[in-house]
MIBADO-992929 format. One record per atom (N, C-alpha, C): x, y, z. Coordinates in steps of 0.05 Angstrom, whole numbers, plus 5000, padded with zeros to 4 digits. Layout:
<pts>
XYZ/...
</pts>
This chain:
<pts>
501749775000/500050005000/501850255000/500250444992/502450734982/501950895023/503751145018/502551225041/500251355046/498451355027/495351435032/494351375056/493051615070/491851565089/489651355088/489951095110/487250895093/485650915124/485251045133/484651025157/480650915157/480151055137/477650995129/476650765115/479150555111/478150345095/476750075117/474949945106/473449785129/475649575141/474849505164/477249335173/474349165203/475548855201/475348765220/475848745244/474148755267/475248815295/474648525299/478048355310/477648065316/480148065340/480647755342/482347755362/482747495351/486147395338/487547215335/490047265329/491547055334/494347085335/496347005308/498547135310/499247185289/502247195294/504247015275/507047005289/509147305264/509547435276/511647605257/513447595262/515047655234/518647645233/519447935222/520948015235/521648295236/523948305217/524548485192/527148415178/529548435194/531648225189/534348195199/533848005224/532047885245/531547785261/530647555247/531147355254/529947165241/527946885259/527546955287/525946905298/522947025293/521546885287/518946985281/517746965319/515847215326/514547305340/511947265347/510747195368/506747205371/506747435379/503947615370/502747855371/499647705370/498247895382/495947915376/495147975357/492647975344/491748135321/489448255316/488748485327/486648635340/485548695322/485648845285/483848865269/485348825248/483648845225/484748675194/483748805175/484248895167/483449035130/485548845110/484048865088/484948755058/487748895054/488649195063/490549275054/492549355081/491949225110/493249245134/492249075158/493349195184/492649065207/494249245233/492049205257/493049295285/495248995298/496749065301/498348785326/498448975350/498248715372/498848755408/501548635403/502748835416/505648555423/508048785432/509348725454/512048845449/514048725437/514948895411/516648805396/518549045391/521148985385/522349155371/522249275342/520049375334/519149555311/518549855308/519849965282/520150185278/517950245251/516650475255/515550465230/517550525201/516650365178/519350345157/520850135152/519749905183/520949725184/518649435168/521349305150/519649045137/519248845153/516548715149/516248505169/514448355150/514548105156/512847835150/510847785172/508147665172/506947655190/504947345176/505547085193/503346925182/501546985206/499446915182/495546955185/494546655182/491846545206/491846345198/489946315175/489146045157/489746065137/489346235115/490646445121/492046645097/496046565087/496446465107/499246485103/500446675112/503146735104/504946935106/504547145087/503947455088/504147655090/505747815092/506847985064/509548175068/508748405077/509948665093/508448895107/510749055111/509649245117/511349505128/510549615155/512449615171/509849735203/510049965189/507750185197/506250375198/506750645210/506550475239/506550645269/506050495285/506750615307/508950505332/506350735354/505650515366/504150705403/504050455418/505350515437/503950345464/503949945466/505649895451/505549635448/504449545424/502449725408/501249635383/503349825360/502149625343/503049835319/501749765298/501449815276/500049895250/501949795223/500949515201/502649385187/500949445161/502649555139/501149605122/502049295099/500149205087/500749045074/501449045037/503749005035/505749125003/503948984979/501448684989/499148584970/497348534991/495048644971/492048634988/491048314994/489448235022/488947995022/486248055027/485747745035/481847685038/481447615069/480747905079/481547875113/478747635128/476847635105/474747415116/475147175124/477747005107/479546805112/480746825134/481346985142/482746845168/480246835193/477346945189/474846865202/474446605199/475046415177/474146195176/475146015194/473445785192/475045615218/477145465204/479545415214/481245205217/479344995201/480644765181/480544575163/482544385179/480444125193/482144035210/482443715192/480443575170/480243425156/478543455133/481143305121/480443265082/477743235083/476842955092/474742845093/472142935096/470043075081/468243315083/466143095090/466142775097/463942625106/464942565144/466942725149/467842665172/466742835198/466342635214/465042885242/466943065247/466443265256/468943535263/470243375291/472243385298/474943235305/473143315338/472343495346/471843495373/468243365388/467443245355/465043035373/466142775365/468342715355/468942445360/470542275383/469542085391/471041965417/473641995415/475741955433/477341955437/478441635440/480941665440/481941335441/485341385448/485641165466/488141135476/489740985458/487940755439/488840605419/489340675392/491240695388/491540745355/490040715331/488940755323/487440665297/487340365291/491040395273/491840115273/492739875285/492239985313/492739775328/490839505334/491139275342/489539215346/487839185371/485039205386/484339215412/485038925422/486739005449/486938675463/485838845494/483138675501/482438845522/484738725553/486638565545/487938355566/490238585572/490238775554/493238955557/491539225569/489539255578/488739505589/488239385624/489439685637/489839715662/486739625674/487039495696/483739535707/483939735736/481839895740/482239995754/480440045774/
</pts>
């Protein structure tokens, strides 16, 4: 994005996390991620960032994200993004299986046994 003021462009008020890498550091970072527009974003985080400074930021599933911080207040700062994304995607849920005939992973039982294993009820503890 140019330095146009975008202050007016619509943006999401959410709350998810988001790991950034600050140029020359090569530890990538967790921040918060307090709002989202197509052509930016708010982060929580104390980090060492200057505005001017390049940073990468993955989104979940959006991926990784090239940016520029913005501005710098208070722990937050302001990432403008160098290509516009589809901030609705990272609203979606997590894709936890291929399998689109499959129950979602948290109403199915649980098991101590492997899939492929086979059940020998003679090898379970009684208690």
């Amino acid at each position: 994005m140019s330095g146009v003021d975008t202050r007016n462009i619509s943006r999401d008020s959410l709350f998810l996390m988001g790991d950034v890498q600050i140029e020359g550091n090569p530890m990538p970072q967790r921040v918060k991620v307090r709002n989202l527009s197509a052509g930016g974003m708010m982060a929580d985080g104390d980090l060492p960032v200057v505005p001017g400074r390049k940073v990468t930021i993955e989104l979940r599933n959006i991926g990784c994200v090239e940016g520029v911080v913005a501005w710098v207040q208070d722990g937050r700062f302001g990432i403008a993004f160098t290509k516009e994304i589809d901030p609705k995607l990272a609203r979606a849920p997590v894709a936890q299986s291929t399998d689109a005939a499959a129950p979602p992973r948290f109403t199915r039982p649980s098991s101590l046994i492997p899939e492929h294993a086979q059940y020998d009820p003679n090898r379970l503890r009684k208690v």
